[in-house]
TIVO-759267 format. One record per atom (N, C-alpha, C, O): residue number from 1; y, x, z; residue in one letter; atom name; chain. Coordinates in steps of 0.05 Angstrom, whole numbers, always signed. Layout:
num:NUM; Y:Y; X:X; Z:Z; residuo:a; atomo:CA; cadena:A
...
END
This chain:
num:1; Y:-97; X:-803; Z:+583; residuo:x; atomo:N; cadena:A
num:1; Y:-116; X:-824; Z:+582; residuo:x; atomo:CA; cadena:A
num:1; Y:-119; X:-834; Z:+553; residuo:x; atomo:C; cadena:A
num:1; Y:-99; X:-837; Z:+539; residuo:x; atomo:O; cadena:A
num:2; Y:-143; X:-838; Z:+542; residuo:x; atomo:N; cadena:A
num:2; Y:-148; X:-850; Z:+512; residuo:x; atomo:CA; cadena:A
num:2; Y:-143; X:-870; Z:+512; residuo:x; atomo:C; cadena:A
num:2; Y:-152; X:-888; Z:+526; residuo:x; atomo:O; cadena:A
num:3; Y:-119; X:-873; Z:+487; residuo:x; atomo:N; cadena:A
num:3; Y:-114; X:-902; Z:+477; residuo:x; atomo:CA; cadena:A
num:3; Y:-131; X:-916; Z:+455; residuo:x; atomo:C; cadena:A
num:3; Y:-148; X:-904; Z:+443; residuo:x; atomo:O; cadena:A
num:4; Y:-125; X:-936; Z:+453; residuo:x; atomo:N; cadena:A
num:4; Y:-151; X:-952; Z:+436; residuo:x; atomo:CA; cadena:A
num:4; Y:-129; X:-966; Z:+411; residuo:x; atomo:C; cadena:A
num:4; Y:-112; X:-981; Z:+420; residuo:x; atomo:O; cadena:A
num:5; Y:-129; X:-961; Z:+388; residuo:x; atomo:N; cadena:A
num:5; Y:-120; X:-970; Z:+361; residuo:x; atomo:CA; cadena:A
num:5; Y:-136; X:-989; Z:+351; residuo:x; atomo:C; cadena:A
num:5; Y:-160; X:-983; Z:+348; residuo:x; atomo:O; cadena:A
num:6; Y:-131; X:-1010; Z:+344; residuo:x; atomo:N; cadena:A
num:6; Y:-134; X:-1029; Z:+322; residuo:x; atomo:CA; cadena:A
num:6; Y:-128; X:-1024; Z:+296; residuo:x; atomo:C; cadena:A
num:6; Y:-107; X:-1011; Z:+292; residuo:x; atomo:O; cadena:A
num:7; Y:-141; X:-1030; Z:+275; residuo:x; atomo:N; cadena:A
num:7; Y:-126; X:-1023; Z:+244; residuo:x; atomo:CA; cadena:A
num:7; Y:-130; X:-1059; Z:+232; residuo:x; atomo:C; cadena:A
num:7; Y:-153; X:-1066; Z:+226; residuo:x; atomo:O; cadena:A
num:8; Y:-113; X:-1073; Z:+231; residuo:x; atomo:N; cadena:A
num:8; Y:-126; X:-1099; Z:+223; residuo:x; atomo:CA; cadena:A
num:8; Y:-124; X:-1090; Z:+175; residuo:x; atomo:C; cadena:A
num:8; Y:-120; X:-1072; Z:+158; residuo:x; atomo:O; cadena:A
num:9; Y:-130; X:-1120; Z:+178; residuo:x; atomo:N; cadena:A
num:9; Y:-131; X:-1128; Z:+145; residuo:x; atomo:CA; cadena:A
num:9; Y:-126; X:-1096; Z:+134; residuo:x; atomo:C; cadena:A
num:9; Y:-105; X:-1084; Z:+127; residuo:x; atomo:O; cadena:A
num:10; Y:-154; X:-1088; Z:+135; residuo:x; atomo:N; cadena:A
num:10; Y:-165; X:-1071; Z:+103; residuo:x; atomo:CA; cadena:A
num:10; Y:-182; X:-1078; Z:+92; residuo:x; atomo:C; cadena:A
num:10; Y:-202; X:-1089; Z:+102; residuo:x; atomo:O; cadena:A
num:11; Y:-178; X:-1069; Z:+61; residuo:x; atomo:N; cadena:A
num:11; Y:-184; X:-1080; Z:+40; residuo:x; atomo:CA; cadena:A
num:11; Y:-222; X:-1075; Z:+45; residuo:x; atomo:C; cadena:A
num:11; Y:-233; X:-1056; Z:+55; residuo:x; atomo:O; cadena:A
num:12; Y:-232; X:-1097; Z:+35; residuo:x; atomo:N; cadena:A
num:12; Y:-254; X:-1090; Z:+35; residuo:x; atomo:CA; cadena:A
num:12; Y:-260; X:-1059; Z:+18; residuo:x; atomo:C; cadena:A
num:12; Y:-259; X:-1038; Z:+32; residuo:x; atomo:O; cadena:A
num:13; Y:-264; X:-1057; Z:+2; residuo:x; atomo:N; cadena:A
num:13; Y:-263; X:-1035; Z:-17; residuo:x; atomo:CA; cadena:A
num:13; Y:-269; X:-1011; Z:-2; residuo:x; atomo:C; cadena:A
num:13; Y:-288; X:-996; Z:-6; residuo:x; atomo:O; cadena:A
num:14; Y:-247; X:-1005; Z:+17; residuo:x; atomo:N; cadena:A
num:14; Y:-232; X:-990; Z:+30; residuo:x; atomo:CA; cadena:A
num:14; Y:-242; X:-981; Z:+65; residuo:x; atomo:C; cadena:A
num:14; Y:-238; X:-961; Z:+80; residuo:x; atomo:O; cadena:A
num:15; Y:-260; X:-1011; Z:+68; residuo:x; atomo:N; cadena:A
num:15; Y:-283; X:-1006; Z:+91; residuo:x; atomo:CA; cadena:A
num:15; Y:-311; X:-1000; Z:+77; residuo:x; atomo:C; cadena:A
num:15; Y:-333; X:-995; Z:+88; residuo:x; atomo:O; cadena:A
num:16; Y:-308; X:-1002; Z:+65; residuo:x; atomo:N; cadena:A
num:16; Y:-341; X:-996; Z:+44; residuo:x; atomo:CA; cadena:A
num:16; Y:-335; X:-958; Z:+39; residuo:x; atomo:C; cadena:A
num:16; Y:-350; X:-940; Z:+45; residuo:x; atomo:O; cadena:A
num:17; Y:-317; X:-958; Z:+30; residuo:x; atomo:N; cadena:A
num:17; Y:-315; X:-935; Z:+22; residuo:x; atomo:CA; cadena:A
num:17; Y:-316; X:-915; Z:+64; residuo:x; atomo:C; cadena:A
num:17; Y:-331; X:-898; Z:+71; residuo:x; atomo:O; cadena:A
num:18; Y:-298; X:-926; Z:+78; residuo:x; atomo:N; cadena:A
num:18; Y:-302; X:-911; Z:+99; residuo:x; atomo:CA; cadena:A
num:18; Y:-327; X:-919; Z:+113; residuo:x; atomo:C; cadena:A
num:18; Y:-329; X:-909; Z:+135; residuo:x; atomo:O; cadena:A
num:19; Y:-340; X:-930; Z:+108; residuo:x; atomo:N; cadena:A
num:19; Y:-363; X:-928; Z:+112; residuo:x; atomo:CA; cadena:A
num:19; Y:-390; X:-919; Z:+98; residuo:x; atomo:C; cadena:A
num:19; Y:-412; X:-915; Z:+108; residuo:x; atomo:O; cadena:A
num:20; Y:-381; X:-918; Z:+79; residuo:x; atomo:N; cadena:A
num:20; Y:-402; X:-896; Z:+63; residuo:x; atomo:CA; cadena:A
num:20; Y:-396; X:-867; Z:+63; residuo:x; atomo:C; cadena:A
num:20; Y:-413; X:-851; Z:+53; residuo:x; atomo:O; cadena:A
num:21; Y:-368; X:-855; Z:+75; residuo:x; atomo:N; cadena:A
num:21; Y:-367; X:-826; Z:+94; residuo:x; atomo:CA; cadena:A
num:21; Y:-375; X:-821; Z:+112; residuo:x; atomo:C; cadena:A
num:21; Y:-382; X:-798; Z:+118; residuo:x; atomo:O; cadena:A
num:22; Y:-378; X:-845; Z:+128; residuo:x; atomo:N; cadena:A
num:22; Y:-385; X:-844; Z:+155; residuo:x; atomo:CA; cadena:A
num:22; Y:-412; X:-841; Z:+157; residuo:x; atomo:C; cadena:A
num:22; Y:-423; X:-825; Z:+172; residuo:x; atomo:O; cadena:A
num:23; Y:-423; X:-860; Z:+138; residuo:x; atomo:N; cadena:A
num:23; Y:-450; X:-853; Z:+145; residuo:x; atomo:CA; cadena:A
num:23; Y:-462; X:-826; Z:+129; residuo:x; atomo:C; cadena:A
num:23; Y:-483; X:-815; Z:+137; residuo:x; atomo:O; cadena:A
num:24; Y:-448; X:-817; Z:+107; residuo:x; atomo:N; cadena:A
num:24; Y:-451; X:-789; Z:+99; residuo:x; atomo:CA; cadena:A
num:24; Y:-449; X:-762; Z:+120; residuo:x; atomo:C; cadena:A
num:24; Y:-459; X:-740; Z:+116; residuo:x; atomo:O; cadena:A
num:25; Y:-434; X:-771; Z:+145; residuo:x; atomo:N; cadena:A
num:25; Y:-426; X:-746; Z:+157; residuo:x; atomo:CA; cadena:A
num:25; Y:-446; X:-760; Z:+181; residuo:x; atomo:C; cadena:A
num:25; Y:-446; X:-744; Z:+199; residuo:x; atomo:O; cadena:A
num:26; Y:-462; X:-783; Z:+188; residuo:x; atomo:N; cadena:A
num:26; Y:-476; X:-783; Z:+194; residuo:x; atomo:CA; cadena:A
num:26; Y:-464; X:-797; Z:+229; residuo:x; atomo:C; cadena:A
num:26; Y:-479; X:-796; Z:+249; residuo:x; atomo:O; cadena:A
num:27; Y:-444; X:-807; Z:+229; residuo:x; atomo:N; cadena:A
num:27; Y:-413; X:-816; Z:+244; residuo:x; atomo:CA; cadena:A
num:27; Y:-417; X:-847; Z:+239; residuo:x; atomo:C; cadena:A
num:27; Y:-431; X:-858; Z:+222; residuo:x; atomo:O; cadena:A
num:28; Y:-400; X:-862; Z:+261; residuo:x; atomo:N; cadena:A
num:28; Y:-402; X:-893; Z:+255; residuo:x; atomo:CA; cadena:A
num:28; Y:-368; X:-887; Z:+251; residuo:x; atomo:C; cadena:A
num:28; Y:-357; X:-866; Z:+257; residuo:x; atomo:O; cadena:A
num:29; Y:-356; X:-911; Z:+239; residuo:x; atomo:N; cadena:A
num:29; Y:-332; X:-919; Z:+224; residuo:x; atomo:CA; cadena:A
num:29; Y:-312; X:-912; Z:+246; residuo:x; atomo:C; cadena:A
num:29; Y:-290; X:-904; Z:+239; residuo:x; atomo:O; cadena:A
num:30; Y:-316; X:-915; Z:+271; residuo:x; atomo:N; cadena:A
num:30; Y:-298; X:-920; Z:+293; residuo:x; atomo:CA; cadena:A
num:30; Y:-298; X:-881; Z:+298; residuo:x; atomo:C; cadena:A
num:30; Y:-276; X:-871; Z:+300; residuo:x; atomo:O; cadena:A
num:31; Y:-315; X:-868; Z:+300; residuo:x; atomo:N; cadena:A
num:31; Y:-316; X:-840; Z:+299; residuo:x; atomo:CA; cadena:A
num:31; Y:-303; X:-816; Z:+274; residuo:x; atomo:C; cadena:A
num:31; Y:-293; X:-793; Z:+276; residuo:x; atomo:O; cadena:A
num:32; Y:-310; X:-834; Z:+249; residuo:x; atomo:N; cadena:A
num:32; Y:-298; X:-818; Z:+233; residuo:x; atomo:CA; cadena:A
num:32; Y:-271; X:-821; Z:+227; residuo:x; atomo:C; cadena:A
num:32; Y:-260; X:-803; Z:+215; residuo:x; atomo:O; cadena:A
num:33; Y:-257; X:-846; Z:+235; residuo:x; atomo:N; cadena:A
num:33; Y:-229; X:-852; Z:+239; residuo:x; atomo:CA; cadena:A
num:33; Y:-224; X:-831; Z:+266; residuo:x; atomo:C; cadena:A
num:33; Y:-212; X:-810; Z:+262; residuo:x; atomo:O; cadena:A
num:34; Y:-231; X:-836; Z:+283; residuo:x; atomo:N; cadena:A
num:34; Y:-224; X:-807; Z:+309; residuo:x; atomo:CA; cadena:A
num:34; Y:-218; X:-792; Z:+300; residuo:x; atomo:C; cadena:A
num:34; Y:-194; X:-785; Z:+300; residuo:x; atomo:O; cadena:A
num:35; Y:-241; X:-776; Z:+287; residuo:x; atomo:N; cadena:A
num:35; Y:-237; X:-750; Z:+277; residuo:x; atomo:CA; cadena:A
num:35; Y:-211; X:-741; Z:+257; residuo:x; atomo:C; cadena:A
num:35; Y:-197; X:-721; Z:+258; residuo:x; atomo:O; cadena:A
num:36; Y:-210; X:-770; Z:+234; residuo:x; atomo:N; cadena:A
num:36; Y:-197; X:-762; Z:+213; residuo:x; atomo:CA; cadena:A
num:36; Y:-161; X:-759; Z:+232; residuo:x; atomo:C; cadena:A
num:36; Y:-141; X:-746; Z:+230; residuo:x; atomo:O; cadena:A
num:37; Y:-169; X:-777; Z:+246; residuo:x; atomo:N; cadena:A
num:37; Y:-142; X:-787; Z:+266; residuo:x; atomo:CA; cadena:A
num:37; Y:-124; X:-761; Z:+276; residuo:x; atomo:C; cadena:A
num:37; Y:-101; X:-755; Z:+270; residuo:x; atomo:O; cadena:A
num:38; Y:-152; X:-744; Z:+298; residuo:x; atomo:N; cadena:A
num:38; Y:-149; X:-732; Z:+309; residuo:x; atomo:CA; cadena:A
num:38; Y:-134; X:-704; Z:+290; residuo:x; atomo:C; cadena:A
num:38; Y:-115; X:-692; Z:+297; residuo:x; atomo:O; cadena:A
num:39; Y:-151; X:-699; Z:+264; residuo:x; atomo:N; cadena:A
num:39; Y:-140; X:-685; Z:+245; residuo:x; atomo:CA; cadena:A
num:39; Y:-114; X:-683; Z:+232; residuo:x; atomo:C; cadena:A
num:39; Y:-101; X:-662; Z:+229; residuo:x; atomo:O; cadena:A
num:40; Y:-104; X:-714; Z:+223; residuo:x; atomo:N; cadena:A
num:40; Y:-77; X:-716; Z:+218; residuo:x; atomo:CA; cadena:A
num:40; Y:-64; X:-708; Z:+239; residuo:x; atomo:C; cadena:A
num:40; Y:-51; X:-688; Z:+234; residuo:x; atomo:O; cadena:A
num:41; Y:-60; X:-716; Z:+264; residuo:x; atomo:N; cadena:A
num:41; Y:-47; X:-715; Z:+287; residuo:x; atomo:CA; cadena:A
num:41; Y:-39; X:-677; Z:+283; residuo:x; atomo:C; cadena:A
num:41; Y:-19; X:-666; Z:+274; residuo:x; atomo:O; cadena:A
num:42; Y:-58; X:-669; Z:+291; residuo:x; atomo:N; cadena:A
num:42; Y:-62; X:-632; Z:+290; residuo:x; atomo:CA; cadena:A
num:42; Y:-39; X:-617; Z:+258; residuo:x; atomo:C; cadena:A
num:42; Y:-29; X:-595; Z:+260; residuo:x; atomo:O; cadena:A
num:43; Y:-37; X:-633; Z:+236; residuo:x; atomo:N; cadena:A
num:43; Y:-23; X:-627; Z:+222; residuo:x; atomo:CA; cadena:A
num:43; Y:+5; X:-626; Z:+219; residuo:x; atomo:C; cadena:A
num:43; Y:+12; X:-650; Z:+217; residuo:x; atomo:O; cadena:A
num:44; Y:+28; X:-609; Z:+217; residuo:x; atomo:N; cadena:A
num:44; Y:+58; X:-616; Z:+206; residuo:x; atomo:CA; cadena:A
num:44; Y:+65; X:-636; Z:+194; residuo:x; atomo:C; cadena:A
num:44; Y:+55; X:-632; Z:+171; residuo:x; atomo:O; cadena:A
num:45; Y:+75; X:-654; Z:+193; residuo:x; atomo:N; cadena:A
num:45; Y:+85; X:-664; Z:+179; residuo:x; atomo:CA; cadena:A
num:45; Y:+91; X:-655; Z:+149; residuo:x; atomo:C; cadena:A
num:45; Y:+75; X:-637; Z:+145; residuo:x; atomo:O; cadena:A
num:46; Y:+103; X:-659; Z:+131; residuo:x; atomo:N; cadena:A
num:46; Y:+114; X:-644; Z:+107; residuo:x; atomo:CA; cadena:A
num:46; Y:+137; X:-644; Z:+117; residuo:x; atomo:C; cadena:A
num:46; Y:+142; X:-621; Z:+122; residuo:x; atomo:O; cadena:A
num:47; Y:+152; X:-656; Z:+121; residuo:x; atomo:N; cadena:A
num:47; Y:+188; X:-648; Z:+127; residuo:x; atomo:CA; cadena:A
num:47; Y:+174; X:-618; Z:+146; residuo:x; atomo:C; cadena:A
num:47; Y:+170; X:-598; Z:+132; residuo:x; atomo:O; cadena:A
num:48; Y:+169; X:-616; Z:+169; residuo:x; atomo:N; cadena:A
num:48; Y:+160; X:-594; Z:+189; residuo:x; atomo:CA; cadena:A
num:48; Y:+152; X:-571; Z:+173; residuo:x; atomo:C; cadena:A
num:48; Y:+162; X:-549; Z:+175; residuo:x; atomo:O; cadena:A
num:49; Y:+131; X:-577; Z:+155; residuo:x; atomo:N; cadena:A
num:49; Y:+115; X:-558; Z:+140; residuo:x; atomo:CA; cadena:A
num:49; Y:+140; X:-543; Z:+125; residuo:x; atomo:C; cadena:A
num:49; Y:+145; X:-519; Z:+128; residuo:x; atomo:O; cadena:A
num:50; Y:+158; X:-565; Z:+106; residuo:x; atomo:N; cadena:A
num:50; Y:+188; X:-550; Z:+92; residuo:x; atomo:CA; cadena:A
num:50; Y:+198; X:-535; Z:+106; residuo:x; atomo:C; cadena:A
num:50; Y:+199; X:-512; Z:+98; residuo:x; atomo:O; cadena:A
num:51; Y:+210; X:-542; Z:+129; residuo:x; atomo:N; cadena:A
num:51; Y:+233; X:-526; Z:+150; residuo:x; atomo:CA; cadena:A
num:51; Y:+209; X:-496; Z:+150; residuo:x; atomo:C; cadena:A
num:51; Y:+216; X:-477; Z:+136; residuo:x; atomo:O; cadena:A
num:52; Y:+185; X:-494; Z:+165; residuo:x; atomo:N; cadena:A
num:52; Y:+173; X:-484; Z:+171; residuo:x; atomo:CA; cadena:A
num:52; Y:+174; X:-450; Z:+145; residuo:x; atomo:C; cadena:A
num:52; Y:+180; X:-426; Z:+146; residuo:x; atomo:O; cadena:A
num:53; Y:+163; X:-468; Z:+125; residuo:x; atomo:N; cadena:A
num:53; Y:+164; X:-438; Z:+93; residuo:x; atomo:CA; cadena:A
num:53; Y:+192; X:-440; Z:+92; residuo:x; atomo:C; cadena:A
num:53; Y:+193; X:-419; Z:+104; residuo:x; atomo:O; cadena:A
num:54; Y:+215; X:-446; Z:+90; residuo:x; atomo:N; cadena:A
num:54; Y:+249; X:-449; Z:+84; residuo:x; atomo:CA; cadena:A
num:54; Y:+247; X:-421; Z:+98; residuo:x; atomo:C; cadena:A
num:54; Y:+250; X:-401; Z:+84; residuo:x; atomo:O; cadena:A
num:55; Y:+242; X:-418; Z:+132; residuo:x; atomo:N; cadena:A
num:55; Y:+249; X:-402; Z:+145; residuo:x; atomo:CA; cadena:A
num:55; Y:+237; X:-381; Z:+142; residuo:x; atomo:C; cadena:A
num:55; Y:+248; X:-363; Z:+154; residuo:x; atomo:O; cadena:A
num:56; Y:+214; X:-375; Z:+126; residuo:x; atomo:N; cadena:A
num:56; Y:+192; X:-347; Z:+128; residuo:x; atomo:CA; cadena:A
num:56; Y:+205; X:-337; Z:+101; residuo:x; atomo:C; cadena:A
num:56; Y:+210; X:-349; Z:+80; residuo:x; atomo:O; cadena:A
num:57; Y:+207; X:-306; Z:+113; residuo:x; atomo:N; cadena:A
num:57; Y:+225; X:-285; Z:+86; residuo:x; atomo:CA; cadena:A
num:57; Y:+210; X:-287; Z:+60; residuo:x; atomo:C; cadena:A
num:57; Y:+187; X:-279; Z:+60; residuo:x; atomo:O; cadena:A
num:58; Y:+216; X:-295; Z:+44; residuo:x; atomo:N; cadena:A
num:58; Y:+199; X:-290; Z:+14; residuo:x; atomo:CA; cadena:A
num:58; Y:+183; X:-267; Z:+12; residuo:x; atomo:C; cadena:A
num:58; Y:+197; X:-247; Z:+14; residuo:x; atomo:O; cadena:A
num:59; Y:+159; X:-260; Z:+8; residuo:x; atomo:N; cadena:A
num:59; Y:+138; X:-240; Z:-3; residuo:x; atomo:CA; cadena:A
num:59; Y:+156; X:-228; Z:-30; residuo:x; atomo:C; cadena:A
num:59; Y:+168; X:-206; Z:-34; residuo:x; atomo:O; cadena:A
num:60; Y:+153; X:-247; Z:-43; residuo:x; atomo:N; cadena:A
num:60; Y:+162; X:-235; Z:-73; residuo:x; atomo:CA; cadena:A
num:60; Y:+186; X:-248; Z:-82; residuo:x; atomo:C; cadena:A
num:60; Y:+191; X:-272; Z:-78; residuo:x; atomo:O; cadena:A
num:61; Y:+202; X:-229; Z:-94; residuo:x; atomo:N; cadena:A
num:61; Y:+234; X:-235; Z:-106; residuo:x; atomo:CA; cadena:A
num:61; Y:+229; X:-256; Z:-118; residuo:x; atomo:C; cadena:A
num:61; Y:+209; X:-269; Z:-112; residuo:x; atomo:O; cadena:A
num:62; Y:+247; X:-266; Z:-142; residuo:x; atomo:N; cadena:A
num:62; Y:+253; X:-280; Z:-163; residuo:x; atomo:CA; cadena:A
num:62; Y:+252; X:-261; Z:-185; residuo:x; atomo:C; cadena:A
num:62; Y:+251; X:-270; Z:-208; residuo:x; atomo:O; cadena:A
num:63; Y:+252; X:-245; Z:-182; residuo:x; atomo:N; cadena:A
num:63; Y:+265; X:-216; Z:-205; residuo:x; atomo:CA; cadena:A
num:63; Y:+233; X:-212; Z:-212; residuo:x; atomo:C; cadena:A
num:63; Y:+223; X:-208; Z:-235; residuo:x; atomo:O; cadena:A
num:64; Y:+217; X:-213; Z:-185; residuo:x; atomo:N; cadena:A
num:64; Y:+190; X:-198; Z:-189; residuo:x; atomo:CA; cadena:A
num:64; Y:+172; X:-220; Z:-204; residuo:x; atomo:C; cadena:A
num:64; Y:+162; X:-211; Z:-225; residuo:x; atomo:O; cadena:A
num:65; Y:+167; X:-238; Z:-201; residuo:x; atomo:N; cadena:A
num:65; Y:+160; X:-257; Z:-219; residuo:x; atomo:CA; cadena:A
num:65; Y:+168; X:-267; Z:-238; residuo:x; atomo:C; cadena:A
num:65; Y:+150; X:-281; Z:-248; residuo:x; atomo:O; cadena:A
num:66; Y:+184; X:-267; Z:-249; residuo:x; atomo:N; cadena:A
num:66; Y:+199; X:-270; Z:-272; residuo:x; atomo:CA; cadena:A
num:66; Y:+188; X:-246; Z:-295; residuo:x; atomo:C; cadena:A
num:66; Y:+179; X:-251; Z:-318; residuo:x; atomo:O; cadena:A
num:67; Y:+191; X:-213; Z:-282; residuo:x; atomo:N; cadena:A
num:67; Y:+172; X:-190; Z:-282; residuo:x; atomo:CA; cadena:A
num:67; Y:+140; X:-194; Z:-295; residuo:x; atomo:C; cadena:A
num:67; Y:+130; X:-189; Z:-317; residuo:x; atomo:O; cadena:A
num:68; Y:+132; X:-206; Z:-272; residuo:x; atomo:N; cadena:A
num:68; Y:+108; X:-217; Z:-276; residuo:x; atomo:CA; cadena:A
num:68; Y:+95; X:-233; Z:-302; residuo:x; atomo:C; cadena:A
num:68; Y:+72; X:-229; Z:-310; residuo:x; atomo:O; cadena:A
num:69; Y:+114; X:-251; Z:-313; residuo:x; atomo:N; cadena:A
num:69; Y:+105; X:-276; Z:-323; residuo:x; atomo:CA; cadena:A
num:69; Y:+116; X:-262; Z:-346; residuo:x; atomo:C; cadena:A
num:69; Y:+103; X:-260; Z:-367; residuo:x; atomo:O; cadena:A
num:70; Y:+128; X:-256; Z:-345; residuo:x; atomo:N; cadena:A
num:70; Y:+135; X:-235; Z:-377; residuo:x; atomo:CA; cadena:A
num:70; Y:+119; X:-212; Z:-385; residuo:x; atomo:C; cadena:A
num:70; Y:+114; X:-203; Z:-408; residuo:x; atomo:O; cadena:A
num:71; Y:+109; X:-201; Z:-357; residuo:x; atomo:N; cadena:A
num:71; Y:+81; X:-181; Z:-373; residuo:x; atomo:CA; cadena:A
num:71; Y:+60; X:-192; Z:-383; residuo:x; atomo:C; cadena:A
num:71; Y:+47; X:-185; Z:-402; residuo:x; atomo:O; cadena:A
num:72; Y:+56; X:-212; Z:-367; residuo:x; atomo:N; cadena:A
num:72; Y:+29; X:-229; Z:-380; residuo:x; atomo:CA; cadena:A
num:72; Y:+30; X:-248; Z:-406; residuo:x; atomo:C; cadena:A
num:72; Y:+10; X:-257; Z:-417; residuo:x; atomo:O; cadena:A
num:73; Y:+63; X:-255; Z:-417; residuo:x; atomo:N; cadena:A
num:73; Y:+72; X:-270; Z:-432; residuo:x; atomo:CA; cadena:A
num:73; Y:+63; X:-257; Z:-461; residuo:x; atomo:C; cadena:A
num:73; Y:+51; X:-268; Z:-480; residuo:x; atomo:O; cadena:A
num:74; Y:+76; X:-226; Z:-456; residuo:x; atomo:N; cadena:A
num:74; Y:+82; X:-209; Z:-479; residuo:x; atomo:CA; cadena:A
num:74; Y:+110; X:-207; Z:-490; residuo:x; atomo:C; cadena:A
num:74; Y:+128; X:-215; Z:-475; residuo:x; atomo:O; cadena:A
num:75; Y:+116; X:-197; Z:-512; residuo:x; atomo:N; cadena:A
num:75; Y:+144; X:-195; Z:-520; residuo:x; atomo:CA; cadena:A
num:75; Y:+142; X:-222; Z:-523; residuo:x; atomo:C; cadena:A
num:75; Y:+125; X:-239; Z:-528; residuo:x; atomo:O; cadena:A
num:76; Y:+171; X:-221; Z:-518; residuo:x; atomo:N; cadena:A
num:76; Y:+179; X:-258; Z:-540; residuo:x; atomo:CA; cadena:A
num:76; Y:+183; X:-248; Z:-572; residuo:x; atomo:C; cadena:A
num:76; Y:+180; X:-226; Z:-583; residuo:x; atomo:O; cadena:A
num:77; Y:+188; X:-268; Z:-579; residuo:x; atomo:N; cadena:A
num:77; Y:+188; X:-268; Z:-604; residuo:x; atomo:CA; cadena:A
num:77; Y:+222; X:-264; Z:-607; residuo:x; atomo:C; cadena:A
num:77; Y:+237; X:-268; Z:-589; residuo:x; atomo:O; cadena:A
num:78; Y:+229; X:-254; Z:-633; residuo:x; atomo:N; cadena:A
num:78; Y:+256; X:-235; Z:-634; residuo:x; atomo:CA; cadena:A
num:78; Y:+275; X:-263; Z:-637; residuo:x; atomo:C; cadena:A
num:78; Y:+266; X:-284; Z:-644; residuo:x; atomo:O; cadena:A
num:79; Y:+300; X:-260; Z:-631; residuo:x; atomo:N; cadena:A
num:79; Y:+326; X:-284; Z:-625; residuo:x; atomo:CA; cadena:A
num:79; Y:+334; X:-282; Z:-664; residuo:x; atomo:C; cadena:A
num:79; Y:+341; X:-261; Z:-675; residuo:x; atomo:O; cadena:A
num:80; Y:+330; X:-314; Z:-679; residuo:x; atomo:N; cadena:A
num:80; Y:+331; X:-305; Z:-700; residuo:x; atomo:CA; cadena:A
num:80; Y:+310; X:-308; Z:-726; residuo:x; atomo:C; cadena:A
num:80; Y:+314; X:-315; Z:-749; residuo:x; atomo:O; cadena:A
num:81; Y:+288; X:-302; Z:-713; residuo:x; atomo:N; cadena:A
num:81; Y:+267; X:-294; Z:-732; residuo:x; atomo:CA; cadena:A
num:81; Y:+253; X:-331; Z:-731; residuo:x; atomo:C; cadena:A
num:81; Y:+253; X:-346; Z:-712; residuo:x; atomo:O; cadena:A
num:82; Y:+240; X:-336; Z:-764; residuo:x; atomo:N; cadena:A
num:82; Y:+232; X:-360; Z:-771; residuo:x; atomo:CA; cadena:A
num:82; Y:+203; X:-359; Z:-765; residuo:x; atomo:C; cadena:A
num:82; Y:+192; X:-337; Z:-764; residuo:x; atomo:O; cadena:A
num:83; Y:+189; X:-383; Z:-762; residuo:x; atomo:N; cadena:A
num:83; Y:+158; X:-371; Z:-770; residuo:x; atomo:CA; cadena:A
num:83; Y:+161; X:-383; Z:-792; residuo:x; atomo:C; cadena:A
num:83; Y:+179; X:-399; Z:-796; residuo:x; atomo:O; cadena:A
num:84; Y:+138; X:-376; Z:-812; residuo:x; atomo:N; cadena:A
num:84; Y:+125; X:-359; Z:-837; residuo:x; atomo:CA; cadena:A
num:84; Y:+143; X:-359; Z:-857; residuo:x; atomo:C; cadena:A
num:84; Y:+137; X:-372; Z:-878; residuo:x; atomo:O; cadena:A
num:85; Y:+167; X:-345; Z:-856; residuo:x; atomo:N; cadena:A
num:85; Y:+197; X:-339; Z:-865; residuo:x; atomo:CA; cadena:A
num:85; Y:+208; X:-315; Z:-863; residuo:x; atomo:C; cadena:A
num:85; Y:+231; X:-312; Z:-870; residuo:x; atomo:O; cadena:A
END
């Protein structure tokens, strides 16, 4: 059964602004809160989202990127050497 939410004291600012989305997407204020509602709801959490990548095997090493960022880097510069010295 649909429950009905109240949001009291927001900032004006802050109803101006959700109301100038609302009427961009062409939605009254009470609809595009639904939607946005209904959207968060549908999403992980971030703690969830962490556990979630923690557990999926890595694509790429540490070794391989490290690899990576050094081909695109170039040599380093020699252990030692001054610039214009």
């Amino acid at each position: 059964m649909p429950k009905t939410v109240q949001i009291r004291d927001i900032d004006d600012e802050v109803y101006l602004a959700l109301a100038q989305r609302a009427a961009e997407a062409g939605l009254s204020v009470p609809e595009l809160l639904r939607r946005e509602a209904t959207r968060l709801a549908s999403r992980p959490s971030v703690e969830e989202w962490l556990e979630r990548t923690r557990r999926r095997p890595s694509a790429v090493s540490r070794a391989e990127v490290i690899e990576a960022l050094d081909e695109i880097r170039g040599e380093w510069p020699h252990a030692g050497s001054h610039a214009g010295g």
